[in-house]
PDB file of N, CA, C and O in Angstrom:
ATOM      1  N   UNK A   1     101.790 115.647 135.099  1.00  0.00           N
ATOM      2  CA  UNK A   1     101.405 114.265 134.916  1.00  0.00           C
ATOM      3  C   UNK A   1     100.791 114.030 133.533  1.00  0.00           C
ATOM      4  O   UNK A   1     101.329 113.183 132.820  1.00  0.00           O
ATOM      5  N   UNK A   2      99.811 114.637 133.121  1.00  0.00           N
ATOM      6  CA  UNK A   2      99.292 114.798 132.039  1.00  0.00           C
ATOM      7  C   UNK A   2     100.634 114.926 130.748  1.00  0.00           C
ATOM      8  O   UNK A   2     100.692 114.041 129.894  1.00  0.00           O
ATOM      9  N   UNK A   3     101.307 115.700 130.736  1.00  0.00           N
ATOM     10  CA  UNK A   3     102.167 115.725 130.054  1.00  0.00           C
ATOM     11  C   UNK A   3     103.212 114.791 129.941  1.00  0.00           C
ATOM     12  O   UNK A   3     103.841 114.691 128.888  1.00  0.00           O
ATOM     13  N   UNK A   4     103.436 114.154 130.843  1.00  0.00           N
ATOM     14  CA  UNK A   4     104.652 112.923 130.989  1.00  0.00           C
ATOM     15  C   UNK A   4     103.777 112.106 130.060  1.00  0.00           C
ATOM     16  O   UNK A   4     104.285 111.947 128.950  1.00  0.00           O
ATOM     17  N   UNK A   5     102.292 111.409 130.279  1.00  0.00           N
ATOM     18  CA  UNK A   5     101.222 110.493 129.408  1.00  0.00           C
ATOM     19  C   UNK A   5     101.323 110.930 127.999  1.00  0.00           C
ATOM     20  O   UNK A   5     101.620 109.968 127.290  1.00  0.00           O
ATOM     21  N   UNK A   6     101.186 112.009 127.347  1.00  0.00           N
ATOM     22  CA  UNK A   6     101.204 112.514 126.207  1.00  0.00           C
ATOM     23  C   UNK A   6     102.708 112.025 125.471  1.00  0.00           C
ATOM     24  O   UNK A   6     102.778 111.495 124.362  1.00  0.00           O
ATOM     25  N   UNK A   7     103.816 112.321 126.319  1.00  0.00           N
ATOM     26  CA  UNK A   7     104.736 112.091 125.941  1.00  0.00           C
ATOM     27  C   UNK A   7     105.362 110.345 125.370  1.00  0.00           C
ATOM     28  O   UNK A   7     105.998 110.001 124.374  1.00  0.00           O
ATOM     29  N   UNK A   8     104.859 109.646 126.441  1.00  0.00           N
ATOM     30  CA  UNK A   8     104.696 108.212 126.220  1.00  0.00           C
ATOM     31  C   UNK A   8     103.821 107.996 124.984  1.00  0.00           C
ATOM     32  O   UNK A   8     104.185 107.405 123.968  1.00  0.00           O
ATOM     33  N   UNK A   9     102.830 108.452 125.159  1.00  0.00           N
ATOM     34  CA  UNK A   9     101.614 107.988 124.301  1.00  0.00           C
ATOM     35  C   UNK A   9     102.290 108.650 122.666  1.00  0.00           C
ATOM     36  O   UNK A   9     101.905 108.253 121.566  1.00  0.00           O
ATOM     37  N   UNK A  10     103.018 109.383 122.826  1.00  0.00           N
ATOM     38  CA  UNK A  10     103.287 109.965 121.471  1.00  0.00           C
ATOM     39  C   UNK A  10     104.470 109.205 120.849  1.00  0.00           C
ATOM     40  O   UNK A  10     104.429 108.976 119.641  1.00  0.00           O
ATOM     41  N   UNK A  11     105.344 108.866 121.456  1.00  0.00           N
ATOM     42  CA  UNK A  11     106.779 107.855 120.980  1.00  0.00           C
ATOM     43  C   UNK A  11     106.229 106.487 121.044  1.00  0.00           C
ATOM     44  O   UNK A  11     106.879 105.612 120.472  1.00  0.00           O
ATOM     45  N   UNK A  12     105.092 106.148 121.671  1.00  0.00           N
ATOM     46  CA  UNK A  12     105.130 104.965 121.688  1.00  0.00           C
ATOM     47  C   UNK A  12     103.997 104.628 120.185  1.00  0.00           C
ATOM     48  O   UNK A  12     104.268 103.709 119.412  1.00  0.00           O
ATOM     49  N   UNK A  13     102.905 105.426 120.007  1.00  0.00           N
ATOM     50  CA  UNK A  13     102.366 105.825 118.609  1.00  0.00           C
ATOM     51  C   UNK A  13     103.236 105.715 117.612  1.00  0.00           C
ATOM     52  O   UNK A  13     102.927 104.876 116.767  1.00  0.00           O
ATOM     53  N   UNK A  14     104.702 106.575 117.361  1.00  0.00           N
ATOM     54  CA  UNK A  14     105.717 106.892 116.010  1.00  0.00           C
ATOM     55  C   UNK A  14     106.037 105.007 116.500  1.00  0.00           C
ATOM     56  O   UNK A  14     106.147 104.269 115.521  1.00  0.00           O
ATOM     57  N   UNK A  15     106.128 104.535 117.461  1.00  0.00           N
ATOM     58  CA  UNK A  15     106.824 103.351 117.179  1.00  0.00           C
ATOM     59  C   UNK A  15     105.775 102.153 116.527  1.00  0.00           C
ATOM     60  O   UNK A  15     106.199 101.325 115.721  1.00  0.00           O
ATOM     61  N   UNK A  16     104.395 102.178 116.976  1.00  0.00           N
ATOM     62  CA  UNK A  16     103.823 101.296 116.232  1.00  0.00           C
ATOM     63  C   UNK A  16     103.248 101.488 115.176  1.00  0.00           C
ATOM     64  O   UNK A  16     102.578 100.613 114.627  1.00  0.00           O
ATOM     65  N   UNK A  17     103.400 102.569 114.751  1.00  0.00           N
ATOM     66  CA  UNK A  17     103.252 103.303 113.040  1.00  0.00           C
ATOM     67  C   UNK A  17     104.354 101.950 112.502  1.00  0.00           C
ATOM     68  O   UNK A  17     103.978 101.069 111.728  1.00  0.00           O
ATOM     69  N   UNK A  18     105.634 102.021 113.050  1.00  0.00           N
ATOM     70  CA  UNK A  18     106.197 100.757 112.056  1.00  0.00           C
ATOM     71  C   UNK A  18     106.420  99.691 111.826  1.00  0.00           C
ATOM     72  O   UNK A  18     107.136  99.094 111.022  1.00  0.00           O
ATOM     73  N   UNK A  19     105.301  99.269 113.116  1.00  0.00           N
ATOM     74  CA  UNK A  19     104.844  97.738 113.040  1.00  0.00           C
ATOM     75  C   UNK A  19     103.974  97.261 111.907  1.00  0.00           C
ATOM     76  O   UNK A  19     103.877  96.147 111.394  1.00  0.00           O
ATOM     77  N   UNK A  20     103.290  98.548 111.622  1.00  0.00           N
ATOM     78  CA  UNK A  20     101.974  98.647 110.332  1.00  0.00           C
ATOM     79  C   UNK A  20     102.470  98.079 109.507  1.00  0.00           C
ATOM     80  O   UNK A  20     101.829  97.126 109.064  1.00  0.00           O
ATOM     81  N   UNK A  21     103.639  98.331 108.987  1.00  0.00           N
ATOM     82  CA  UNK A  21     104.304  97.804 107.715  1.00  0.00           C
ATOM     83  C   UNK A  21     104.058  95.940 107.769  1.00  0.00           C
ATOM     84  O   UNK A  21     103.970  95.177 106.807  1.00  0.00           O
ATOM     85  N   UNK A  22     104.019  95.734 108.707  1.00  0.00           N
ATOM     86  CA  UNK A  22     103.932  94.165 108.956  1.00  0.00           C
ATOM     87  C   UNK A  22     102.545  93.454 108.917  1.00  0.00           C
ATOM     88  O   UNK A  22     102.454  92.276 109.263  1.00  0.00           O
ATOM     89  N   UNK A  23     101.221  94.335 108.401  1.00  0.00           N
ATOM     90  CA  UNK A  23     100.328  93.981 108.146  1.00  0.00           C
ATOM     91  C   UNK A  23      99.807  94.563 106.798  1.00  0.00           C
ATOM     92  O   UNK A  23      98.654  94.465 106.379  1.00  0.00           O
ATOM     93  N   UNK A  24     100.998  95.273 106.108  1.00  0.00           N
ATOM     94  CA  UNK A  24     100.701  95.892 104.971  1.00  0.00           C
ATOM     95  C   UNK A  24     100.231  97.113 104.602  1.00  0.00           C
ATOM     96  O   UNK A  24     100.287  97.550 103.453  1.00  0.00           O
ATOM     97  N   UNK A  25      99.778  97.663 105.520  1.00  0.00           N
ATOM     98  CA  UNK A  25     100.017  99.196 105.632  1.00  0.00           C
ATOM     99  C   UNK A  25     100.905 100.298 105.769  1.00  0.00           C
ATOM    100  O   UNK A  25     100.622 101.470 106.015  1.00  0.00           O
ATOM    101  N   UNK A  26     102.039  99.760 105.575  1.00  0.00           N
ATOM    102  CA  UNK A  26     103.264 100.726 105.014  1.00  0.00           C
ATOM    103  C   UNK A  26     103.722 101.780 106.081  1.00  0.00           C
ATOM    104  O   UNK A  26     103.518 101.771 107.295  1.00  0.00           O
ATOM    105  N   UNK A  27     104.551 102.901 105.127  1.00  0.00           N
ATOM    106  CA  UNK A  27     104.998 104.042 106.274  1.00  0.00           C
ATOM    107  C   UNK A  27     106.058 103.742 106.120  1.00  0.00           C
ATOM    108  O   UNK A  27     106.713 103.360 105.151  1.00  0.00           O
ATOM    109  N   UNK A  28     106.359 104.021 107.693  1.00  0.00           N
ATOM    110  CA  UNK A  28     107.863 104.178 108.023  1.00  0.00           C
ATOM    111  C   UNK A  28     108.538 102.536 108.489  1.00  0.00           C
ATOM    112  O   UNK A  28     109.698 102.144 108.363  1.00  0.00           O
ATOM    113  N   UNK A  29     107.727 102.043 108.870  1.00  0.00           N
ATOM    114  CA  UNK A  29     108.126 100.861 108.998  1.00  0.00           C
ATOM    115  C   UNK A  29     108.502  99.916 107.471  1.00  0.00           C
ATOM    116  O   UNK A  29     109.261  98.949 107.537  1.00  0.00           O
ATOM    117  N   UNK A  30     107.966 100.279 106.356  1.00  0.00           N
ATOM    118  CA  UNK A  30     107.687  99.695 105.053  1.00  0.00           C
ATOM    119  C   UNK A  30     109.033  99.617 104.836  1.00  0.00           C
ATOM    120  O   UNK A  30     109.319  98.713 104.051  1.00  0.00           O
ATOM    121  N   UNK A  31     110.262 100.445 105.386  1.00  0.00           N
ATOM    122  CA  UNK A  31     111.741 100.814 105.277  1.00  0.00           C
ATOM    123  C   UNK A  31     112.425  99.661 105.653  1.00  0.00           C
ATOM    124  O   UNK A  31     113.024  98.878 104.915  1.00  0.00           O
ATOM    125  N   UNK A  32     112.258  99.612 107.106  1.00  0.00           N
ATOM    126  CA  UNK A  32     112.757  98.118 108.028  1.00  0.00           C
ATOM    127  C   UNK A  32     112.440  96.517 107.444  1.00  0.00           C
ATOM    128  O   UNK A  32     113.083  95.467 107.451  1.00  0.00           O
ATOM    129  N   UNK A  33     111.429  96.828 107.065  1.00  0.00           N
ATOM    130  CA  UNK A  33     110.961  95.335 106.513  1.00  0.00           C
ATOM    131  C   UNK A  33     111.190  94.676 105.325  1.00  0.00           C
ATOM    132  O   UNK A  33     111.135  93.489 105.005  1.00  0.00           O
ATOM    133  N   UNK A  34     111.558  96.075 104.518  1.00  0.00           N
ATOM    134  CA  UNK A  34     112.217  95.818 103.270  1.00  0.00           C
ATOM    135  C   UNK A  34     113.834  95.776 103.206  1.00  0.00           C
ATOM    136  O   UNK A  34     114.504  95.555 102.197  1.00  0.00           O
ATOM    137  N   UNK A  35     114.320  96.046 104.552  1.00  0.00           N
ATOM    138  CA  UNK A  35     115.874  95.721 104.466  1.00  0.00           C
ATOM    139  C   UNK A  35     115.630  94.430 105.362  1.00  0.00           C
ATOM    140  O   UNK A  35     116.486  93.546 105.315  1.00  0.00           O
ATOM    141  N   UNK A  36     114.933  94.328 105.869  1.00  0.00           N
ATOM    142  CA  UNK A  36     115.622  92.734 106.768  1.00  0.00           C
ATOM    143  C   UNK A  36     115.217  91.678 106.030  1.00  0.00           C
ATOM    144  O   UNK A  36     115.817  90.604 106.061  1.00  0.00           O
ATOM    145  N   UNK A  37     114.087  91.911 105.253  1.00  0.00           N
ATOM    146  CA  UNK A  37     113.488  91.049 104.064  1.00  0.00           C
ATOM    147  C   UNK A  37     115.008  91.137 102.894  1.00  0.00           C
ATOM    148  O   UNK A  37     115.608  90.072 103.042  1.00  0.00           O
ATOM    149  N   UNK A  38     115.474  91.703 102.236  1.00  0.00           N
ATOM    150  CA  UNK A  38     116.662  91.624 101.604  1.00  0.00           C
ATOM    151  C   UNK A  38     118.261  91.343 102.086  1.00  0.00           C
ATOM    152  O   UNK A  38     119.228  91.115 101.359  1.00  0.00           O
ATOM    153  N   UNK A  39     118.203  91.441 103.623  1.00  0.00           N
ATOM    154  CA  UNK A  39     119.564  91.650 104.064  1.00  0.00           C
ATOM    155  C   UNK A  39     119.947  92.507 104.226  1.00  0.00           C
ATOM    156  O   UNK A  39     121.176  92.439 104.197  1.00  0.00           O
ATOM    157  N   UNK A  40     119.417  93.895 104.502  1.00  0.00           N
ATOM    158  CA  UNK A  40     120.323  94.964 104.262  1.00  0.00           C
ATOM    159  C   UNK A  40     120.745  95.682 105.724  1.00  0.00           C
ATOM    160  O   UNK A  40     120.161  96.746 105.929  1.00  0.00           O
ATOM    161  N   UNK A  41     121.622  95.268 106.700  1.00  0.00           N
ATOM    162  CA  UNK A  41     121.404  96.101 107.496  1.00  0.00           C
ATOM    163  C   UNK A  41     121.251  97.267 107.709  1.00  0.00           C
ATOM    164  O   UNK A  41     120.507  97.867 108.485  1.00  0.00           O
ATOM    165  N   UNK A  42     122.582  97.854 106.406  1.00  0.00           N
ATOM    166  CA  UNK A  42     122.161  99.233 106.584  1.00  0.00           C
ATOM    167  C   UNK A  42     121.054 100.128 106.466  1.00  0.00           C
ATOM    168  O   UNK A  42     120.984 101.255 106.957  1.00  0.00           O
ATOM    169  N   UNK A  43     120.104  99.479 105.703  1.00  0.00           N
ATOM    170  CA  UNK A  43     118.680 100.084 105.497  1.00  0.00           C
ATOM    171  C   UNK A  43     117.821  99.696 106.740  1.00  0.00           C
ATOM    172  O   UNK A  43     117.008 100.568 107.045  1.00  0.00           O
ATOM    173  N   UNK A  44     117.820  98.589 107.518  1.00  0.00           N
ATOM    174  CA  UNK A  44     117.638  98.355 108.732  1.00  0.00           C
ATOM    175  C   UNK A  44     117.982  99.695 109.668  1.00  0.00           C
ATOM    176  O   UNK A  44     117.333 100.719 109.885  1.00  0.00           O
ATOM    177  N   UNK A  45     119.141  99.289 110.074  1.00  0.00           N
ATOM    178  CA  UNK A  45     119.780 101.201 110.611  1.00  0.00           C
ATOM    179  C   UNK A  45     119.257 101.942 110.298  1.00  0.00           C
ATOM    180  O   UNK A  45     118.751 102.475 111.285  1.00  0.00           O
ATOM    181  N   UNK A  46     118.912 102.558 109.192  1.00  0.00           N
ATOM    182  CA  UNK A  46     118.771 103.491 108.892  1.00  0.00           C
ATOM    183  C   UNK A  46     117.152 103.645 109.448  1.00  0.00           C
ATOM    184  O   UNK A  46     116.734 104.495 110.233  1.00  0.00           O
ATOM    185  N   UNK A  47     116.587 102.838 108.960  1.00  0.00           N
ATOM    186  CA  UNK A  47     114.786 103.141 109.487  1.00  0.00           C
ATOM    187  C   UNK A  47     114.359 102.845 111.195  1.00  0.00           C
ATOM    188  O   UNK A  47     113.402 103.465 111.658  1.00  0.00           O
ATOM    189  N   UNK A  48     115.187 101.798 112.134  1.00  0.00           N
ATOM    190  CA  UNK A  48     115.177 102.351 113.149  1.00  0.00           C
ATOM    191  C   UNK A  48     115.760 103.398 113.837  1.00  0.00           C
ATOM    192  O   UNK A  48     115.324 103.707 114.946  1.00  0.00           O
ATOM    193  N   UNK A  49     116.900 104.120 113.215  1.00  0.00           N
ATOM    194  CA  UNK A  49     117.101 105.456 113.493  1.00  0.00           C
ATOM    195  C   UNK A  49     116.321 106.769 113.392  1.00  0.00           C
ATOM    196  O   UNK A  49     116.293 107.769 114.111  1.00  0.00           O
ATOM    197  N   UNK A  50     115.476 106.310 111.854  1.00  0.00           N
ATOM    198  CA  UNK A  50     114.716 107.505 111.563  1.00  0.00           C
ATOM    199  C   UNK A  50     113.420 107.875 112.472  1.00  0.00           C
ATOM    200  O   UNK A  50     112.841 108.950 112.627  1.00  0.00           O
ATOM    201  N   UNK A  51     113.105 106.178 113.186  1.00  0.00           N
ATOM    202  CA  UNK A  51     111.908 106.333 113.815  1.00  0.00           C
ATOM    203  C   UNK A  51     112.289 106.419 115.314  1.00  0.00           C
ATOM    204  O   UNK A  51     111.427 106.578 116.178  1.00  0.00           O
ATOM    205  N   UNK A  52     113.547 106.314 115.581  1.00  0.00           N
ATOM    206  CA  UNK A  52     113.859 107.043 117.084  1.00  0.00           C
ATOM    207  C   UNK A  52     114.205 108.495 116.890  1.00  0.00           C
ATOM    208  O   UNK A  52     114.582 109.194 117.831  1.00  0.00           O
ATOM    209  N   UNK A  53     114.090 108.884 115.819  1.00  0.00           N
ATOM    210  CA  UNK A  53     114.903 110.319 115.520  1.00  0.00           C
ATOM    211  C   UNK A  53     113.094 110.799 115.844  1.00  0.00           C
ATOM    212  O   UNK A  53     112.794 111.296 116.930  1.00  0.00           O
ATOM    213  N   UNK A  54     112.125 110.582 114.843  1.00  0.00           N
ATOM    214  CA  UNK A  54     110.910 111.018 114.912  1.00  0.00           C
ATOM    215  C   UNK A  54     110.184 110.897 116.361  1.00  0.00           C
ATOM    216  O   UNK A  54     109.365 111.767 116.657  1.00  0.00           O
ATOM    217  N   UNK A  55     110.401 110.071 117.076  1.00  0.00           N
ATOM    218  CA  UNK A  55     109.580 109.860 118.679  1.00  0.00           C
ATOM    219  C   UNK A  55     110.413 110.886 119.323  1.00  0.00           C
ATOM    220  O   UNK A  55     109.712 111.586 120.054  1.00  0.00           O
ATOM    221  N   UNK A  56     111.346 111.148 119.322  1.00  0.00           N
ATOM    222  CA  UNK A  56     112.522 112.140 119.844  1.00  0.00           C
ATOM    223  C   UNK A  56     111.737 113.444 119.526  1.00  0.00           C
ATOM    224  O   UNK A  56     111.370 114.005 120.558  1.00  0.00           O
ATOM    225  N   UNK A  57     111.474 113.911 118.680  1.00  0.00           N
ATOM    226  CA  UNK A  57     111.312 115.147 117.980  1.00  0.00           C
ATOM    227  C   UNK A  57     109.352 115.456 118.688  1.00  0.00           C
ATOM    228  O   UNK A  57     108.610 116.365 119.061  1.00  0.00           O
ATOM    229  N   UNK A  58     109.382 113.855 118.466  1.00  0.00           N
ATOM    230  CA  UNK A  58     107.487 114.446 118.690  1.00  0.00           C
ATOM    231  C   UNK A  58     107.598 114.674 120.405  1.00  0.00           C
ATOM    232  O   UNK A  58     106.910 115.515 120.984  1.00  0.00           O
ATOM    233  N   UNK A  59     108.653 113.715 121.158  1.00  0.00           N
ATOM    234  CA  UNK A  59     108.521 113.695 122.787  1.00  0.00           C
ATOM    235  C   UNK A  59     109.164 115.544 123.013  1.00  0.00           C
ATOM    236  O   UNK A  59     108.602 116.135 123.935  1.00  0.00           O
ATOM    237  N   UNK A  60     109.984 116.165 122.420  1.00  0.00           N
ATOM    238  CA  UNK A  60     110.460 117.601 122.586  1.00  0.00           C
ATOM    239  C   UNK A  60     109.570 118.423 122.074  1.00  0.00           C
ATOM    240  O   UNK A  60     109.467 119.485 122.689  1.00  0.00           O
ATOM    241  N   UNK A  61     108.808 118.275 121.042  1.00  0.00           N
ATOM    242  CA  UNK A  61     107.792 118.868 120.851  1.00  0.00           C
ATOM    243  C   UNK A  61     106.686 119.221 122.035  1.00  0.00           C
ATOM    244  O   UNK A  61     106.174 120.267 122.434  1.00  0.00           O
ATOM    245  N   UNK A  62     106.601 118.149 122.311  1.00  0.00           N
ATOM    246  CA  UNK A  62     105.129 117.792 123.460  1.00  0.00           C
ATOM    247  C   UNK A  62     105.778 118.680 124.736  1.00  0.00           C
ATOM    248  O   UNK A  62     105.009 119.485 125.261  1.00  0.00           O
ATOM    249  N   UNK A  63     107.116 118.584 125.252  1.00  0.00           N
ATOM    250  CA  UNK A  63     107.744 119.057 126.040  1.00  0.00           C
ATOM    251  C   UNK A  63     107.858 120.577 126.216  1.00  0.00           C
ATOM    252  O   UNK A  63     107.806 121.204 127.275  1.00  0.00           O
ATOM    253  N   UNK A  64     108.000 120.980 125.147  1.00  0.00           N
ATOM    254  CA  UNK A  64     108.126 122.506 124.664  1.00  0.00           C
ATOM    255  C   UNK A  64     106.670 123.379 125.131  1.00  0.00           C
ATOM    256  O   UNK A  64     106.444 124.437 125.718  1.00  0.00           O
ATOM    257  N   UNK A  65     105.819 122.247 124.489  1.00  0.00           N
ATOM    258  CA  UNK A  65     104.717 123.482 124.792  1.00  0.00           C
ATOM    259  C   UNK A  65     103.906 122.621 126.234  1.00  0.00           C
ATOM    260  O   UNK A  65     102.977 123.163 126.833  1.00  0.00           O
TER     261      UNK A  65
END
């Protein structure tokens, strides 16, 4: 049980790391906001991929040990 919470709590953390960007504190979100602010989807793509790639990695991490 404990571990399922960690796991949530950890992807759901990498995801509002890139909301930050939307109050000016940058990161990974600073990526997304600067392509939808220009048009770019592909830079769009690209930074919500990177930050499902990262919640992925931290939720297998947490899993592992």
């Amino acid at each position: 049980m404990l571990t399922a919470g960690l796991r949530v709590t950890a992807a759901t953390n990498v995801s509002l790391v890139s909301v930050g960007a939307v109050i000016g504190v940058g990161g990974l979100g600073e990526l997304f906001t600067s392509g939808y602010q220009r048009s770019y989807p592909d830079q769009v793509f690209v930074s919500i991929l990177a930050i499902m790639v990262l919640a992925f990695i931290m939720d297998r991490l947490i899993a592992v040990a």
